[in-house]
C-alpha positions in Angstrom: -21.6 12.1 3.0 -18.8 9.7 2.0 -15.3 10.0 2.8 -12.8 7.6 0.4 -9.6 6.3 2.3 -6.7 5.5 0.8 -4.3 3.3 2.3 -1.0 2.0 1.5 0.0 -1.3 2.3 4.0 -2.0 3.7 4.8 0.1 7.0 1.2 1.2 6.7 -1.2 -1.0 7.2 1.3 -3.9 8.0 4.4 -2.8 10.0 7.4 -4.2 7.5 8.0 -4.6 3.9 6.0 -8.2 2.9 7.9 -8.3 0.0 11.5 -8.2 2.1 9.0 -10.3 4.7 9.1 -13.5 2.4 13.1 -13.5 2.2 12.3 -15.5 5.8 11.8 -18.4 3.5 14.7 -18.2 1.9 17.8 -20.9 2.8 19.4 -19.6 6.0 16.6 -16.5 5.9 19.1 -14.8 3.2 19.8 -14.1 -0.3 22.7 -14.2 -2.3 24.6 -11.1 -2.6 24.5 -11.4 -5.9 20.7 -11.5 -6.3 20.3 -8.5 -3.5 22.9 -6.1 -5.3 20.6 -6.8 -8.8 18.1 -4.3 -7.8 17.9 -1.1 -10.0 15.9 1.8 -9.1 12.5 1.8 -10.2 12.3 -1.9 -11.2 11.4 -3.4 -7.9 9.0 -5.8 -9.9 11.5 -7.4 -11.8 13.2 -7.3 -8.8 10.9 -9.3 -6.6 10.9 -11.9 -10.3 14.0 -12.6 -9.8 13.5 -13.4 -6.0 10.7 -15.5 -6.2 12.4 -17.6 -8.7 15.5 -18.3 -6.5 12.9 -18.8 -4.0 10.9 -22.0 -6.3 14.4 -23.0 -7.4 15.2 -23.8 -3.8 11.8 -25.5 -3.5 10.1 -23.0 -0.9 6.4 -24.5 -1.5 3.4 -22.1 -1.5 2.2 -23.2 1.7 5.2 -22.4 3.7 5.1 -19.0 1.6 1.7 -18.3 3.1 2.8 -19.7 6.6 5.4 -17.1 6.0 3.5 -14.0 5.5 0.4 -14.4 7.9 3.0 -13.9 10.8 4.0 -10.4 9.3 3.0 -7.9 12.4 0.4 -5.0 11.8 1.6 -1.5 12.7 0.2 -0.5 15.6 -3.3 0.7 16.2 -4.0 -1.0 13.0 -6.3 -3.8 13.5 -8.4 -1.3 16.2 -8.4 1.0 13.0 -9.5 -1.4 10.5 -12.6 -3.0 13.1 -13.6 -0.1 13.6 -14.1 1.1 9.6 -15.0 -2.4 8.7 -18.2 -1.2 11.1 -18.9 1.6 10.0 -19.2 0.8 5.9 -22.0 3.1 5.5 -19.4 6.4 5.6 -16.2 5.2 4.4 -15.2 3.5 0.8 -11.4 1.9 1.7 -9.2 0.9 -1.5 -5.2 -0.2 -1.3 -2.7 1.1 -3.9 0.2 -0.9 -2.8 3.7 -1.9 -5.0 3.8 -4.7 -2.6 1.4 -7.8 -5.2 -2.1 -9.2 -4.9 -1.1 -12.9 -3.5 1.0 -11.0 -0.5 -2.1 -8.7 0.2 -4.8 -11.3 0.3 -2.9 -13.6 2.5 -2.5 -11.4 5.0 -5.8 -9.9 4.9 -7.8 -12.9 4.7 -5.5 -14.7 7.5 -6.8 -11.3 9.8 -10.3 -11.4 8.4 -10.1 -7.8 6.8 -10.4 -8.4 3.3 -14.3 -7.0 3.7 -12.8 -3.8 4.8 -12.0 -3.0 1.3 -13.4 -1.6 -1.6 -11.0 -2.4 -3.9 -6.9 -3.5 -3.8 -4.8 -2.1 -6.8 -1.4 -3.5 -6.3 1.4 -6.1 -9.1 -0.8 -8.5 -10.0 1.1 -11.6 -8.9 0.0 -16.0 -9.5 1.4 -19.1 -9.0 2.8 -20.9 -12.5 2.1 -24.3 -13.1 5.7 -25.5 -11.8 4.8 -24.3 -8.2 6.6 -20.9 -9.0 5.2 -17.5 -7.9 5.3 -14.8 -11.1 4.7 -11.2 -10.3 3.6 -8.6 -13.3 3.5 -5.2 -13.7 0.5 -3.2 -12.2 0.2 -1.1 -15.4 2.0 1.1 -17.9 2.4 4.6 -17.4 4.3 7.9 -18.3 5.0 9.6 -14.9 8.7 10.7 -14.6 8.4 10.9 -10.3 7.3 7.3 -10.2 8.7 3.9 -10.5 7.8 2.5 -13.9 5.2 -0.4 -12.7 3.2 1.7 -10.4 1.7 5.5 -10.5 0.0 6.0 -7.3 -1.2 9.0 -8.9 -2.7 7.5 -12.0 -4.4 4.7 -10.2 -6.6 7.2 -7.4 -7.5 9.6 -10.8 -8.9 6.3 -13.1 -10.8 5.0 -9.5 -12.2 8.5 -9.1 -13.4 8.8 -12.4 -15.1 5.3 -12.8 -16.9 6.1 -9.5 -17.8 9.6 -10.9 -19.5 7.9 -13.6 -21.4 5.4 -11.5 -22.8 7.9 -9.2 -20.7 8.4 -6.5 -18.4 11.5 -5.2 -16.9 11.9 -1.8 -16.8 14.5 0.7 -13.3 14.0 1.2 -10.2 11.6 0.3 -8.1 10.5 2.9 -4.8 9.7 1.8 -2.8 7.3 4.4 0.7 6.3 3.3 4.5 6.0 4.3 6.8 6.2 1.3 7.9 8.3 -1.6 6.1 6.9 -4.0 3.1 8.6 -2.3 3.9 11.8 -2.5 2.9 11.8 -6.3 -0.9 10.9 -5.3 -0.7 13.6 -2.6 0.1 15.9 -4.6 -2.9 15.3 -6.5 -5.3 15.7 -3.3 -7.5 19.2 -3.5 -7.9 21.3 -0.3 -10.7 19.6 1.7 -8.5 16.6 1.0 -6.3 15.0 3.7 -2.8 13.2 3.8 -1.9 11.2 6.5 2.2 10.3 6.8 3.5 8.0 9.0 5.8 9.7 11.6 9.3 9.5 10.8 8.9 8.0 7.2 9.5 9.4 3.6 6.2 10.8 2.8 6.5 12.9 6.0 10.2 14.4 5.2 9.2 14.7 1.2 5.8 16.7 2.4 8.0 18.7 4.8 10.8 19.6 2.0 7.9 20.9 -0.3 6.9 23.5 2.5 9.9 24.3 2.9 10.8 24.9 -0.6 7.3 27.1 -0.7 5.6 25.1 -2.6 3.5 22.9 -0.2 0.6 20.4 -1.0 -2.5 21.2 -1.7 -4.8 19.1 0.9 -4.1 19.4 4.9 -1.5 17.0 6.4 -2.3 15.2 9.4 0.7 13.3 10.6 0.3 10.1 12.6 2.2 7.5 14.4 -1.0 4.7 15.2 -4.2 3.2 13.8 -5.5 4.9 16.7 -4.5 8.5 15.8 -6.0 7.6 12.7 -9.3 6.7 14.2 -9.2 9.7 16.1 -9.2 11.5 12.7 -12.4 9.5 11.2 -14.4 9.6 14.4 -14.1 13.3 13.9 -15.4 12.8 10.6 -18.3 10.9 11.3 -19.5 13.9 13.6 -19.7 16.6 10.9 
């Protein structure tokens, strides 16, 4: 009996965006306009590039980037939520798939103590260059039309699910907990004794709605939630089964 949870990272685990979270570095806590209207849909990543250089160019060091980002709040009910399944290993395998990047993630879990929680974090693979810069990459390549081009949600949960199917190990049930649209293509992919858990008033919710109402709902159950502790709620449930 083990159950897999899935988190996301930004307004999931953590209650902002840590990649709009870093822009507090930034002279006068703002970027150009120029720079902010550059974004094109899909292309976050190159996005974020172009950020982090403006960032180095206006010599914001690392230090103050990671004094930045370990004041970024958790969402509610969160840090109850990730105690308690950091205690109670023995049921639950925990992995991120996040488009936020691998620097951001283990600042701020480390800074909390939480990085033992999880299995695994899939997320843009991001380093500091030589000049002091920090570079952000790609997650991987992939051929889904729903999803932005550096990140399939979808992809990612298959590929872990396989290599643990090949070492041994199957779970009860995944538990899918996310906020945004790009997480609707992993739900989809969630059978019927699967669960997905939106965040109240966010895009996953209204995109999960919409499908139900256009008669062709998901697969798994939907549990909606507004706290870590709603969440808990949920696994404690589990646990008793």
């Amino acid at each position: 009996m083990k159950f897999l949870l899935v988190f996301d990272f930004d307004h999931t685990i953590v209650d902002e965006n840590s990649d709009t979270w870093i822009v507090k570095c930034a002279p006068e806590k703002k970027l150009p306009n120029g720079l902010r209207n550059s974004y094109q849909p899909g292309h976050w990543t190159e996005y974020m590039g172009r950020v982090f250089v403006y960032l180095g160019d206006n010599g914001v060091k690392e230090d103050e980037m990671k004094r930045t980002m370990t004041t970024i709040p958790f969402t509610a009910g969160m840090v109850d939520l990730l105690g308690f399944i950091g205690e109670n290993k023995e049921f639950f395998d925990c992995i991120i798939v996040s488009d936020s990047n691998t620097v951001f993630i283990d600042w701020i879990l480390k800074a909390a103590d939480f990085h033992k929680v999880f299995d695994e974090v899939f997320t843009n693979p991001a380093a500091f260059s030589s000049t002091g810069y920090l570079t952000v990459q790609n997650f991987h390549a992939h051929h889904c039309a729903k999803c932005p081009k550096n990140l399939c949600k979808r992809k990612v949960l298959k590929e872990f699910l396989d290599k643990q199917l090949e070492r041994g190990v199957s779970y009860t049930q995944i538990v899918y907990i996310g906020d945004g649209g790009n997480d609707l293509c992993p739900v989809m992919f969630l059978k019927k004794d699967d669960i997905a858990m939106p965040r109240q008033g966010y895009t996953l919710e209204k995109k999960i709605s919409q499908l139900a109402q256009d008669l062709s709902p998901v697969e798994c159950s939907v549990l909606v939630w507004s706290s870590g502790i709603d969440i808990m709620s949920y696994l404690k449930l589990l646990m008793k089964e």
